[in-house]
DSSP file (Angstrom, degrees, kcal/mol; ACC not computed):
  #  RESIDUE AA STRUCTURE BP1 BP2  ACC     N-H-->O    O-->H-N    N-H-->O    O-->H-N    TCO  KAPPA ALPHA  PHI   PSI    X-CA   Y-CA   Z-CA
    1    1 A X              0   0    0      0, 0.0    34,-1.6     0, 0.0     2,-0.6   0.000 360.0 360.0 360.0 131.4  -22.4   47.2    8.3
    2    2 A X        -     0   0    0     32,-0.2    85,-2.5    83,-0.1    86,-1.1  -0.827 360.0-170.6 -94.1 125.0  -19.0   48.0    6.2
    3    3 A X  E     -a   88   0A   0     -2,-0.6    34,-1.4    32,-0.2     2,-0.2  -0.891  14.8-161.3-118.8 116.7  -20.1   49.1    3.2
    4    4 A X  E     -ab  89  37A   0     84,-1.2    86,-1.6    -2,-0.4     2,-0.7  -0.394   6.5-162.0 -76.6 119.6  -17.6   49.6    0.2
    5    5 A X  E     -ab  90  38A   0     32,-5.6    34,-2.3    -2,-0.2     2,-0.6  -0.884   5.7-158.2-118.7 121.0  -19.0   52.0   -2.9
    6    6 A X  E     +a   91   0A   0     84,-1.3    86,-0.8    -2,-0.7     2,-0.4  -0.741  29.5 165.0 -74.5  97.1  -16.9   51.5   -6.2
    7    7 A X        -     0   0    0     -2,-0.6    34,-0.3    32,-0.2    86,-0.1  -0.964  34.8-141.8-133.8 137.9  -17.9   54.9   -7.7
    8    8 A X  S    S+     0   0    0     -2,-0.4    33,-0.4    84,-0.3     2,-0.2   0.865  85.7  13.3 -86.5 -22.5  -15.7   56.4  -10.9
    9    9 A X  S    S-     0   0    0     31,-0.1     2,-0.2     9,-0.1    33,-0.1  -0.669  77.1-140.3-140.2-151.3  -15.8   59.8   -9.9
   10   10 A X     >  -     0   0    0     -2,-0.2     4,-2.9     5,-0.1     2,-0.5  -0.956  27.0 -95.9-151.2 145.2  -16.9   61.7   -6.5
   11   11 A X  T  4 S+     0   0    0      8,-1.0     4,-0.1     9,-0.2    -2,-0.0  -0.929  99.7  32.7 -88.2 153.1  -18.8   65.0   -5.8
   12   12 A X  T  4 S+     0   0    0     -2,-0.5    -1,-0.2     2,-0.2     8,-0.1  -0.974 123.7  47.1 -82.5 -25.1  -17.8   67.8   -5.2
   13   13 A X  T  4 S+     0   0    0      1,-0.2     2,-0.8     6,-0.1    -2,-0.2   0.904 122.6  34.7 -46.7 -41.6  -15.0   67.3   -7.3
   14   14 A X  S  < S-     0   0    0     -4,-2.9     2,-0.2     2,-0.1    -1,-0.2  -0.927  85.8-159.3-109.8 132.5  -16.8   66.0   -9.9
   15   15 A X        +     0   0    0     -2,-0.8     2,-0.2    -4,-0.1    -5,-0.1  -0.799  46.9 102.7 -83.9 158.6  -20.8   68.0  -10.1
   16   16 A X  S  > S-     0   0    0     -2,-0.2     4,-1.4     1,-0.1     5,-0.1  -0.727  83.9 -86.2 168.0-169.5  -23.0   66.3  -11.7
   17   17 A X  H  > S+     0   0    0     -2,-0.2     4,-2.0     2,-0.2     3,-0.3   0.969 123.2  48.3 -69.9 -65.0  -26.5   63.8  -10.5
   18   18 A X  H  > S+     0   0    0      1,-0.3     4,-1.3     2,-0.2    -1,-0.2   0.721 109.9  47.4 -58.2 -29.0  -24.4   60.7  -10.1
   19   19 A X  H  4 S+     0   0    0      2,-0.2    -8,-1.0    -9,-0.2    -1,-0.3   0.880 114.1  52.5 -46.3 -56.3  -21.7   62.2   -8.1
   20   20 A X  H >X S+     0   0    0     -4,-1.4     3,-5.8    -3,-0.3     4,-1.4   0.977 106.1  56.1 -22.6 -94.1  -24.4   63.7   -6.1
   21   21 A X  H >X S+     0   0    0     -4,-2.0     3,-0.8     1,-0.3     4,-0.7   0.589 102.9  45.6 -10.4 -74.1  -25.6   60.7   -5.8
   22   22 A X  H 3< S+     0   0    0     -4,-1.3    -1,-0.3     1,-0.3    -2,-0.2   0.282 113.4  49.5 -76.5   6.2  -22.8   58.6   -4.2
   23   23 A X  H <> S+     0   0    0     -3,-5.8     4,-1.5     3,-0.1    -1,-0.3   0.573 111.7  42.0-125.0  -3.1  -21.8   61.2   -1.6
   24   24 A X  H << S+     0   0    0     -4,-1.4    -2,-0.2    -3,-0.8    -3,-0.1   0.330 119.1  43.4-118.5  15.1  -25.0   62.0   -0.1
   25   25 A X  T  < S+     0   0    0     -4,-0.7    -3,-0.2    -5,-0.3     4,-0.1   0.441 119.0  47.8 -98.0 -13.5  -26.4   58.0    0.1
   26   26 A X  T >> S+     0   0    0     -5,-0.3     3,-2.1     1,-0.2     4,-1.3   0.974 118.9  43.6 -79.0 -59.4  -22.3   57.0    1.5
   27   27 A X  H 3X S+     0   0    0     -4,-1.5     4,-1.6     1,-0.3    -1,-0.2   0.618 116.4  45.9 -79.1   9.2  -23.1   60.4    4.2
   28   28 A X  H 34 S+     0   0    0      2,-0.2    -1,-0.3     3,-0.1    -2,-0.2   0.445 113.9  51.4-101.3  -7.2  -26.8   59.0    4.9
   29   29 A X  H <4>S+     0   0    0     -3,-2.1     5,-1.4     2,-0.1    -2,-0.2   0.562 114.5  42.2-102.9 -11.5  -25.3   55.6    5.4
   30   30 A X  H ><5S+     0   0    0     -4,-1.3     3,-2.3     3,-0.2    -2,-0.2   0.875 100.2  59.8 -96.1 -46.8  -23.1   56.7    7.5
   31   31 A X  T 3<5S+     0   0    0     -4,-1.6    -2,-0.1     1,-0.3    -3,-0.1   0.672 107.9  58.0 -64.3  -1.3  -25.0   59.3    9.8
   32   32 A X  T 3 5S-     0   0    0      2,-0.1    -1,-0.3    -4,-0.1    -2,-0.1   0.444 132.2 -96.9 -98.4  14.0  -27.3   55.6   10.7
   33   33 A X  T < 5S+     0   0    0     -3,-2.3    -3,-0.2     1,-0.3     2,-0.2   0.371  80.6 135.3 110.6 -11.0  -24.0   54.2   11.8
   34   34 A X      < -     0   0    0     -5,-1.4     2,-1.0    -6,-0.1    -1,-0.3  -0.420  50.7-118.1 -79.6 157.6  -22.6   52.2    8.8
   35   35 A X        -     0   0    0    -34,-1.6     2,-0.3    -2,-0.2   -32,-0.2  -0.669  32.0-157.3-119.4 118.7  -19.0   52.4    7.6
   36   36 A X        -     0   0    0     -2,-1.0    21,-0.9    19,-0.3     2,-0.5  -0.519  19.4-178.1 -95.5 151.0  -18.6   53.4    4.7
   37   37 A X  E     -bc   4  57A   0    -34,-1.4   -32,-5.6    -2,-0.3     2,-0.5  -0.889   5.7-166.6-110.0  95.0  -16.1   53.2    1.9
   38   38 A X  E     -bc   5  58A   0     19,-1.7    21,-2.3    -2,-0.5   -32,-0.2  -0.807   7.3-160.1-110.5 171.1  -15.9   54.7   -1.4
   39   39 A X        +     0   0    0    -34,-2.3     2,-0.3    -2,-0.5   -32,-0.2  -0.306  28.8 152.7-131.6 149.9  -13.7   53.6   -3.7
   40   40 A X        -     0   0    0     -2,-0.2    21,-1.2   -34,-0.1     2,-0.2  -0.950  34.7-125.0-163.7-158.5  -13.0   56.4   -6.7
   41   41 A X        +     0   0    0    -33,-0.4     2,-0.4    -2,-0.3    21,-0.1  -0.661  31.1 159.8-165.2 110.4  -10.5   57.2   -8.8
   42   42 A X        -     0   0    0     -2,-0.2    -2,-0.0     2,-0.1   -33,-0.0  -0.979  35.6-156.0-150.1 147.2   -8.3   61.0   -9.6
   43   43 A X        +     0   0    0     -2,-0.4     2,-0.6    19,-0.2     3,-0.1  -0.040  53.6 124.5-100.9  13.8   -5.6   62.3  -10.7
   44   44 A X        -     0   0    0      1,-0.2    -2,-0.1     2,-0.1    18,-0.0  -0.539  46.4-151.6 -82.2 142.3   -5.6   65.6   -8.9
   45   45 A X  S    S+     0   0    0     -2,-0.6    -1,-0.2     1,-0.2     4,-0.1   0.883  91.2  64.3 -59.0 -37.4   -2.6   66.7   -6.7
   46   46 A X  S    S+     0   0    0     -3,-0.1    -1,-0.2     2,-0.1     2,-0.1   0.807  91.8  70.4 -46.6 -50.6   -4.4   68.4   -4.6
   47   47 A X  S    S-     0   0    0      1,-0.1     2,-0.3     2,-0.0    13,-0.0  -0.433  79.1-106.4 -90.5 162.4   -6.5   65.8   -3.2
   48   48 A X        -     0   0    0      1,-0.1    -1,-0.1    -2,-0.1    -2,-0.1  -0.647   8.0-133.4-118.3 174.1   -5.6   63.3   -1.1
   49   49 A X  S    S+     0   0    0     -2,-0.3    11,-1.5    10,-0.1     2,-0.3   0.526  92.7  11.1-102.7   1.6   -5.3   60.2   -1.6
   50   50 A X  E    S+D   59   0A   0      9,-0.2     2,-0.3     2,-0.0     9,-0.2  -0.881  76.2 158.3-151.6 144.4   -7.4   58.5    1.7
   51   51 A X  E     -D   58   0A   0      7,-0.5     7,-3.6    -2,-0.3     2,-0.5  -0.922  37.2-135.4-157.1 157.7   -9.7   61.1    3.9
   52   52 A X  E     +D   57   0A   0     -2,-0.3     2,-0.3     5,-0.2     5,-0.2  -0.831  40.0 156.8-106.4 134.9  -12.7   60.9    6.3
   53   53 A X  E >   +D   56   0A   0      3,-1.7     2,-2.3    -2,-0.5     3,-2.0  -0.866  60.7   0.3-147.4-163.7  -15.0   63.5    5.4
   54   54 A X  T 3  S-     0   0    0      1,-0.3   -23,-0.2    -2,-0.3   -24,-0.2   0.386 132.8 -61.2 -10.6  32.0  -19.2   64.0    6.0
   55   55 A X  T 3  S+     0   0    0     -2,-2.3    -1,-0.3     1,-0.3   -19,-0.3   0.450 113.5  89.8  43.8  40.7  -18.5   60.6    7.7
   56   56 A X  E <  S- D   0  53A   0     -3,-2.0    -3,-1.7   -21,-0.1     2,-0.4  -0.494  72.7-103.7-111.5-162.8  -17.3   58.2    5.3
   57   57 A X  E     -cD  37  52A   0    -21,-0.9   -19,-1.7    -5,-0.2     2,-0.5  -0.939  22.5-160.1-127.6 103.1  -14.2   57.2    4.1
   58   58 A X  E     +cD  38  51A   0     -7,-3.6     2,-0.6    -2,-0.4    -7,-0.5  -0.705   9.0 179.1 -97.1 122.3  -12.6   58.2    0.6
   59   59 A X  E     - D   0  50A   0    -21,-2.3     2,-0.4    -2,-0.5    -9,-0.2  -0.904  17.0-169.6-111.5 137.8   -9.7   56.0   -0.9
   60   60 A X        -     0   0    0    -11,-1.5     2,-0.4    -2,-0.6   -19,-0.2  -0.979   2.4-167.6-128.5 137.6   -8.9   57.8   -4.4
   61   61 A X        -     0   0    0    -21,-1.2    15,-0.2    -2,-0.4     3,-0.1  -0.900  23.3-100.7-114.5 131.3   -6.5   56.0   -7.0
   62   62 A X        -     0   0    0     -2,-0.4    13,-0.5     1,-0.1    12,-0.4  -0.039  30.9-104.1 -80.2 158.7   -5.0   57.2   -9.7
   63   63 A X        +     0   0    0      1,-0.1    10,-0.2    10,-0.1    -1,-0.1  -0.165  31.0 176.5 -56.3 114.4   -5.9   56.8  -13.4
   64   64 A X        -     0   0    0      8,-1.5     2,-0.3     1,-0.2     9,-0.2   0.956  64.2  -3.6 -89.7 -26.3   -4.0   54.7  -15.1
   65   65 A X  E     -G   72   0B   0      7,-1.1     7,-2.7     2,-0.1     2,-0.3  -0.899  61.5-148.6-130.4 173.9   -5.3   54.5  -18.8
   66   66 A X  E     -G   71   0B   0     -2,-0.3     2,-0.2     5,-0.2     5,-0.2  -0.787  12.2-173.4-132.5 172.5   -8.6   56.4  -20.1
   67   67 A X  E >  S-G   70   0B   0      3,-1.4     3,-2.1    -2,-0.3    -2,-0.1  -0.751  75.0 -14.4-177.3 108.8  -10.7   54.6  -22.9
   68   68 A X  T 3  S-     0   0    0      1,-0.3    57,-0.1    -2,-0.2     3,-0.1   0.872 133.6 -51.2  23.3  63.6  -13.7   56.9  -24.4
   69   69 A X  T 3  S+     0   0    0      1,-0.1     2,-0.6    55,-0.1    -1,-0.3   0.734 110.0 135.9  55.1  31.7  -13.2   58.9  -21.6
   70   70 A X  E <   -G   67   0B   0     -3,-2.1    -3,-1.4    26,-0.1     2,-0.5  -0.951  49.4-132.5-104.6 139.3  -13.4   55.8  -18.8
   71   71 A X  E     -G   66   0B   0     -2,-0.6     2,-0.3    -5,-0.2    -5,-0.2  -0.796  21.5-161.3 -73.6  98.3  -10.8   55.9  -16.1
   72   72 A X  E     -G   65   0B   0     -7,-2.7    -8,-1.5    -2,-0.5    -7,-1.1  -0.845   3.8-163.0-104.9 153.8   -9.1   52.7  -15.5
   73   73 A X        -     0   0    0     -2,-0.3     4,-0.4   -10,-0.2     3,-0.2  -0.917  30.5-172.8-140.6 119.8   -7.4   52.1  -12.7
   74   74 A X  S >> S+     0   0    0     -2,-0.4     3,-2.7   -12,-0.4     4,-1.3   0.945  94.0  58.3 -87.0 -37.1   -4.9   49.6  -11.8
   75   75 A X  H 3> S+     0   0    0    -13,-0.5     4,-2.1     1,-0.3    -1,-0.2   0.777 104.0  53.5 -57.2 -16.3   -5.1   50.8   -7.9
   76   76 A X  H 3> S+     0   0    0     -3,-0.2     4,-0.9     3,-0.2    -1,-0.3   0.524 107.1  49.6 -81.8   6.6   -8.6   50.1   -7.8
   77   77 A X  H <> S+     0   0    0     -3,-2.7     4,-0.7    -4,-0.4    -2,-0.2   0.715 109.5  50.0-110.7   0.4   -8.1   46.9   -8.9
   78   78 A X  H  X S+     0   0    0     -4,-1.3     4,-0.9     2,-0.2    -2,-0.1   0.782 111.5  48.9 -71.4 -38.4   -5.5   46.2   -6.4
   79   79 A X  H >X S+     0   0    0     -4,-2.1     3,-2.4    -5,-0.2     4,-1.8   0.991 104.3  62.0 -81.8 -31.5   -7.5   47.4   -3.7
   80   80 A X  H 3< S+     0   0    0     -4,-0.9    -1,-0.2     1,-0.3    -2,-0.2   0.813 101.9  54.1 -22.9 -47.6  -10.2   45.3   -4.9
   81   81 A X  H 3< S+     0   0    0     -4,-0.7    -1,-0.3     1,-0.2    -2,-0.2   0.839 108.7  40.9 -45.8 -39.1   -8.3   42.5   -4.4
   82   82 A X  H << S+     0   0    0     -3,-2.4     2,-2.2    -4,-0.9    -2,-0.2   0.655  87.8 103.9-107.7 -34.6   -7.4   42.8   -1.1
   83   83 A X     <  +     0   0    0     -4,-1.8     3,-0.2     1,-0.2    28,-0.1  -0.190  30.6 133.8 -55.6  73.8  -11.1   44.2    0.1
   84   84 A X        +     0   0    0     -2,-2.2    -1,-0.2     1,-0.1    -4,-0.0   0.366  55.0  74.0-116.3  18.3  -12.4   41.2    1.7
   85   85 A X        +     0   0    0     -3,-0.1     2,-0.2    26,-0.0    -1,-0.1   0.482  67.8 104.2-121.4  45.7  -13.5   43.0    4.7
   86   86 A X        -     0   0    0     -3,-0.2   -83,-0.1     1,-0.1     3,-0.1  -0.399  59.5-150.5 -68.0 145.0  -16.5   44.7    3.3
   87   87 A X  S    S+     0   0    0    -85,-2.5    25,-0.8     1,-0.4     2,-0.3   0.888  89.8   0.2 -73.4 -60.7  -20.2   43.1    4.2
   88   88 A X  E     -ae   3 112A   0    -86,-1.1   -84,-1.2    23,-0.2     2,-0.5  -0.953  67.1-141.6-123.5 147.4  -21.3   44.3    1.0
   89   89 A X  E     -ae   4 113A   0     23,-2.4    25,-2.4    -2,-0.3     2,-0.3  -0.947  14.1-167.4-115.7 144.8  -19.7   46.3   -2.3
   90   90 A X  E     -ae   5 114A   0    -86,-1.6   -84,-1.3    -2,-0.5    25,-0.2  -0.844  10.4-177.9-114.9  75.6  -22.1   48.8   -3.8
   91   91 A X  E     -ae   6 115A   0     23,-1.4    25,-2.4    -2,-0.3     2,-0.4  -0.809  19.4-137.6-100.1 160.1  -20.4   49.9   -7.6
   92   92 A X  E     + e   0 116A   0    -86,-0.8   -84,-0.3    23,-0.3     4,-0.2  -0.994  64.8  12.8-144.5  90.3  -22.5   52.6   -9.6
   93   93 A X        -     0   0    0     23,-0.6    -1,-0.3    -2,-0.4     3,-0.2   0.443  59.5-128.5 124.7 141.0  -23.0   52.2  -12.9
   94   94 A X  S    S+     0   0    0     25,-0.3    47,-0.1     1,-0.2    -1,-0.1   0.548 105.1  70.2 -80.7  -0.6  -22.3   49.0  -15.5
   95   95 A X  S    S+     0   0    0     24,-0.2     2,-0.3    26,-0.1    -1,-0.2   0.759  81.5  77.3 -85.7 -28.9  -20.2   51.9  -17.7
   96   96 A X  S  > S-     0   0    0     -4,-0.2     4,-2.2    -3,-0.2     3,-0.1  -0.465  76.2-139.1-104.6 131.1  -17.6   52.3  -15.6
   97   97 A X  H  > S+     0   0    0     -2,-0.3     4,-2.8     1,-0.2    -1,-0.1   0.780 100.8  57.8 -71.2 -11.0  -14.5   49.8  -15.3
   98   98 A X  H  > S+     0   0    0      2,-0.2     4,-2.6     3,-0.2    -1,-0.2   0.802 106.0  51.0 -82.7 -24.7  -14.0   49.8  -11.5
   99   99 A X  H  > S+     0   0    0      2,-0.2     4,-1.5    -3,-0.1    -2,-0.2   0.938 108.8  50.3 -88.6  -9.7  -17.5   48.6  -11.5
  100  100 A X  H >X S+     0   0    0     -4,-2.2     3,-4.7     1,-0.2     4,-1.1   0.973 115.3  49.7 -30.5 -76.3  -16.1   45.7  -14.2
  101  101 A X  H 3X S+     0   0    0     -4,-2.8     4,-1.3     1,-0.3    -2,-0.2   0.741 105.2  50.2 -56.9 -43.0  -13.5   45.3  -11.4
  102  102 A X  H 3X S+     0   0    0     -4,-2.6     4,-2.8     1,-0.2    -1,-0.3   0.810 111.2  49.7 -87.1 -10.3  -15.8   44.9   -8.5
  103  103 A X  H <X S+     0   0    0     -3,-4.7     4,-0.8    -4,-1.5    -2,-0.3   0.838 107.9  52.9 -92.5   0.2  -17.9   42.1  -10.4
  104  104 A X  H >X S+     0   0    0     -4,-1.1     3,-1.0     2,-0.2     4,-0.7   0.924 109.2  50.4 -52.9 -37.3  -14.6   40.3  -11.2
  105  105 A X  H >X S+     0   0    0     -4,-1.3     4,-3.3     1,-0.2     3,-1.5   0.982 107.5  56.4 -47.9 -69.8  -14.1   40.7   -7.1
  106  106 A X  H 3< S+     0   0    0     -4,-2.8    -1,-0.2     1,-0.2    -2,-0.2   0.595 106.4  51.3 -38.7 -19.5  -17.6   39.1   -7.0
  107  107 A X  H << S+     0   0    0     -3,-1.0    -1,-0.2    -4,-0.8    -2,-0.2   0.576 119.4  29.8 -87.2 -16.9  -16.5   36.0   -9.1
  108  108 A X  H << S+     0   0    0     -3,-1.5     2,-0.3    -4,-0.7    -3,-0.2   0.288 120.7  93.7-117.2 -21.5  -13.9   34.9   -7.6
  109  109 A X     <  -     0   0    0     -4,-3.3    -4,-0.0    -5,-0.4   -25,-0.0  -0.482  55.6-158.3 -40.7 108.8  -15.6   36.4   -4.1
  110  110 A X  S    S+     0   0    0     -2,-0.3     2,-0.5     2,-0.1    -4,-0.1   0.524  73.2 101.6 -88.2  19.0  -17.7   35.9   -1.2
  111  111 A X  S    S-     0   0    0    -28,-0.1   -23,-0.2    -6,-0.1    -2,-0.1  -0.684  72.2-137.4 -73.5 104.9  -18.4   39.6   -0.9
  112  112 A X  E     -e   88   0A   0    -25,-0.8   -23,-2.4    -2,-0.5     2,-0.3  -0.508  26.6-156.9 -83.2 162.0  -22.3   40.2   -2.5
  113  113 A X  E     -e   89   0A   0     31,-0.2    34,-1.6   -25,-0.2    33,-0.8  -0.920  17.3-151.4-137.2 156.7  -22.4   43.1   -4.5
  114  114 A X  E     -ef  90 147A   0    -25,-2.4   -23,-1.4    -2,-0.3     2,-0.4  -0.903   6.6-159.9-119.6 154.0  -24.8   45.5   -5.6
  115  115 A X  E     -ef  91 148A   0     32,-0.7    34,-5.6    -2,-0.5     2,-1.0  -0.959   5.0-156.7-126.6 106.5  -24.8   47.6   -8.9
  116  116 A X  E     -ef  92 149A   0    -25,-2.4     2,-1.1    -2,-0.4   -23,-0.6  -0.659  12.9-149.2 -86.0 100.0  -26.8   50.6   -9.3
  117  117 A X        -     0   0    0     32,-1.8     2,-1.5    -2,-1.0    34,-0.3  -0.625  16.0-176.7 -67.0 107.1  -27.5   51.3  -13.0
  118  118 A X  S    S-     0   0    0     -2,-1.1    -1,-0.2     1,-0.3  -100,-0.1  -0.468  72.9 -20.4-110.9  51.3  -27.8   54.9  -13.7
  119  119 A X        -     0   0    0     -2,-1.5   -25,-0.3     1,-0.1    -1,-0.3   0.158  60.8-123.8 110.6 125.8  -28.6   54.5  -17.7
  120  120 A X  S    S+     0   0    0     -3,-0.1     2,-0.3   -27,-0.1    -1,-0.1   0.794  85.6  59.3 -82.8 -30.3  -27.9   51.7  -19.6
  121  121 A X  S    S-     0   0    0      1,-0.0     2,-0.1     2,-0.0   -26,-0.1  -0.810  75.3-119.5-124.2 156.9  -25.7   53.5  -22.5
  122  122 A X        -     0   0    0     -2,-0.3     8,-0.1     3,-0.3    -2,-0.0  -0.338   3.6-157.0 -87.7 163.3  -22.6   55.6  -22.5
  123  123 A X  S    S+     0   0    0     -2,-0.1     3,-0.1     3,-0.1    -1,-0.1  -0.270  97.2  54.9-119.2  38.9  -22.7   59.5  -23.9
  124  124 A X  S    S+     0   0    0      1,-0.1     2,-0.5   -56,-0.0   -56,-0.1   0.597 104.4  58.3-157.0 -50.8  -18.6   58.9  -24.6
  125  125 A X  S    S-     0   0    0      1,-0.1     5,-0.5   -57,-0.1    -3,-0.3  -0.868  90.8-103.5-134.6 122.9  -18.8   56.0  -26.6
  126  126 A X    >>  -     0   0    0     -2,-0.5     3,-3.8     1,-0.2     4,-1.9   0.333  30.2-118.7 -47.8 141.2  -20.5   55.2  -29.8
  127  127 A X  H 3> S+     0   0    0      1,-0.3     4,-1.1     2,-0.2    -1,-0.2   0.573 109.7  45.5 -67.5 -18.1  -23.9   53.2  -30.0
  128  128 A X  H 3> S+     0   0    0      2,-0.2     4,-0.7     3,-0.1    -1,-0.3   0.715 111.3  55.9 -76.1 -15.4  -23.1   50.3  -31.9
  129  129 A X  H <> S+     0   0    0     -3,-3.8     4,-2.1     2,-0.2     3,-0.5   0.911 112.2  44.3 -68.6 -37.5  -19.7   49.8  -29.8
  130  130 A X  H  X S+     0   0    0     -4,-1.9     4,-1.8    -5,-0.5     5,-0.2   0.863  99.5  69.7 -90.0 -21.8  -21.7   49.7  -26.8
  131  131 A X  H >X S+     0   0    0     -4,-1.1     4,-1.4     1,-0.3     3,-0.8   0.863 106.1  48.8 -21.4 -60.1  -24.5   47.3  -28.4
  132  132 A X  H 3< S+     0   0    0     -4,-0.7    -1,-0.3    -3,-0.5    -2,-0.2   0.857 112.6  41.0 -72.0 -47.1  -21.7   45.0  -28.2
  133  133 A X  H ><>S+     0   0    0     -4,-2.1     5,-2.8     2,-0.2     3,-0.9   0.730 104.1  60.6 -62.9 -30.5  -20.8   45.6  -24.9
  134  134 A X  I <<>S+     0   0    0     -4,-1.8     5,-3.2    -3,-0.8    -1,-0.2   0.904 117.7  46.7 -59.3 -39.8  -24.3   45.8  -23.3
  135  135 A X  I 3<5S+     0   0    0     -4,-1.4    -1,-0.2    -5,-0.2    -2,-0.2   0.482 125.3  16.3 -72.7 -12.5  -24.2   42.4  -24.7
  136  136 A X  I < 5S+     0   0    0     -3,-0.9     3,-0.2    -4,-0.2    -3,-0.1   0.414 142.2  15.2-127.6-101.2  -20.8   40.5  -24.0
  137  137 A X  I >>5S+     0   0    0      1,-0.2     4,-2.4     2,-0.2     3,-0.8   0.568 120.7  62.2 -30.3 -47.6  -19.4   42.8  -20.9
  138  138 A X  I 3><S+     0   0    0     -5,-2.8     2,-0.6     1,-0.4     4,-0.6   0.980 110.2  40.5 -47.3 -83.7  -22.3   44.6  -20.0
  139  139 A X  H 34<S+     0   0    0     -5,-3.2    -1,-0.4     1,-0.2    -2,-0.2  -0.251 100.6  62.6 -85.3  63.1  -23.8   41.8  -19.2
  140  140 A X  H <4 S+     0   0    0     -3,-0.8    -1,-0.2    -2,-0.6    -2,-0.2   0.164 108.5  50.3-144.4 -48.2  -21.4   39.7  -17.5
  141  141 A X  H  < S+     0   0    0     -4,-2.4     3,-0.4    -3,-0.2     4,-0.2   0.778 106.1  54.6 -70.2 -17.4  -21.3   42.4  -14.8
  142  142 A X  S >< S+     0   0    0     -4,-0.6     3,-0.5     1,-0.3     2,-0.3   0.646 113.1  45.1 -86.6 -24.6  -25.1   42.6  -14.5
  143  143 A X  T 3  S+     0   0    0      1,-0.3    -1,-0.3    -5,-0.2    -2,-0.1  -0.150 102.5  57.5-107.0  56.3  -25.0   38.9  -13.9
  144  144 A X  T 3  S+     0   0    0     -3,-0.4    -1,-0.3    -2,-0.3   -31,-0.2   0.293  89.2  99.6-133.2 -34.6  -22.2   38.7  -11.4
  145  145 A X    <   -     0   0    0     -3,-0.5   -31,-0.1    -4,-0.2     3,-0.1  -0.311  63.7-154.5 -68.5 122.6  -24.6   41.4   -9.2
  146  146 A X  S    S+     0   0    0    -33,-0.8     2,-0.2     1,-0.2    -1,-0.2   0.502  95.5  12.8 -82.1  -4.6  -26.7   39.5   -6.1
  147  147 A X  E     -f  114   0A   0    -34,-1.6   -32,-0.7    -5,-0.1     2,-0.4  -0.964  68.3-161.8-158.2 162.0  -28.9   42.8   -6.9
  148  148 A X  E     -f  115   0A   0     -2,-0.2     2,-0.3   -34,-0.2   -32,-0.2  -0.987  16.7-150.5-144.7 146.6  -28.9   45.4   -9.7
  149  149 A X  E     -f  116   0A   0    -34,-5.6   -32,-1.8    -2,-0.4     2,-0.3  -0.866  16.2-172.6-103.4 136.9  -30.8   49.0   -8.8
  150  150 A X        -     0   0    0     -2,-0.3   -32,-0.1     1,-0.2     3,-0.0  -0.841  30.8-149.1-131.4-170.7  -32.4   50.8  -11.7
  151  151 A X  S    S+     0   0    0     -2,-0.3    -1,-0.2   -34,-0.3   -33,-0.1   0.787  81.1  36.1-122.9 -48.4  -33.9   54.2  -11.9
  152  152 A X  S    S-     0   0    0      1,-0.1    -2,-0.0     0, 0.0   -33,-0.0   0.005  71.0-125.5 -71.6-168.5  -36.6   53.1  -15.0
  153  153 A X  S    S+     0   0    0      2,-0.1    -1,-0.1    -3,-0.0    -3,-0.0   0.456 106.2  62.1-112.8 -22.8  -38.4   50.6  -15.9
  154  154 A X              0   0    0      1,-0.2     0, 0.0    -3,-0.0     0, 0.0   0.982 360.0 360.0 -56.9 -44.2  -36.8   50.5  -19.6
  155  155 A X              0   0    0    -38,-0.0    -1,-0.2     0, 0.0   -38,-0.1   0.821 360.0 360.0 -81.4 360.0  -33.4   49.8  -18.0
């Protein structure tokens, strides 16, 4: 199976759970043979800008605007475009705007997509903004997902 993951940042560059997260289910989806893609998005010089590593595949694009600390990225939404030979796209969180961008892919898309929520509200942007959002945006990406994964049972 080619499987794409739309993921806003990456570990090791970035620590943290959810970083975690999206490189050690892309290298366990790969050692059973699938090929995987993620998708991320940095501004370091250092790194580069496509590598295979623990046997996936890492595309980085760079930021173009930030927005309560969210990375948008007009090369992920170019490659978005173009990605129609994925089986499935996997995006990681409804906070992030590349995973906006991968359910716009889904809407105008035959690509099913999956969303893993990891926590319904942002720690970057204030709690009545994102009331709004959970509500207009928020959900508009949840419903664009042929599955959404959650970690609770509140979300």
């Amino acid at each position: 199976m080619r499987i794409l993951c739309v993921a806003q940042k990456l570990y090791p560059e970035v620590p943290g759970g959810g970083t975690y997260h999206v490189h050690a289910m892309s290298r366990d989806q790969a050692d059973l043979g699938h090929d995987v893609t993620v998708l991320t998005i940095s501004d370091d010089p250092d790194l580069p800008r496509h590598e295979k590593r623990d046997g996936y595949t890492v595309i980085r694009r760079p930021v173009t605007a930030s927005v309560f600390g969210n990375d948008l990225s007009i090369g992920v939404a170019r490659f978005l475009h173009d990605a129609d030979e994925f089986d499935v796209i996997h995006a990681r969180s409804h906070l992030y705007a590349s995973t906006n961008l991968a359910a716009l892919k889904r809407r105008f898309g035959e690509t099913p997509l999956a969303i893993t929520n990891h926590g319904l509200y942002s720690q970057n942007a204030p709690e009545w903004l994102f009331d709004i959002y959970l509500r207009t945006v928020g959900r508009w990406t949840f419903d664009r997902a042929d599955v959404v994964f959650c970690y609770t049972d509140e979300d």
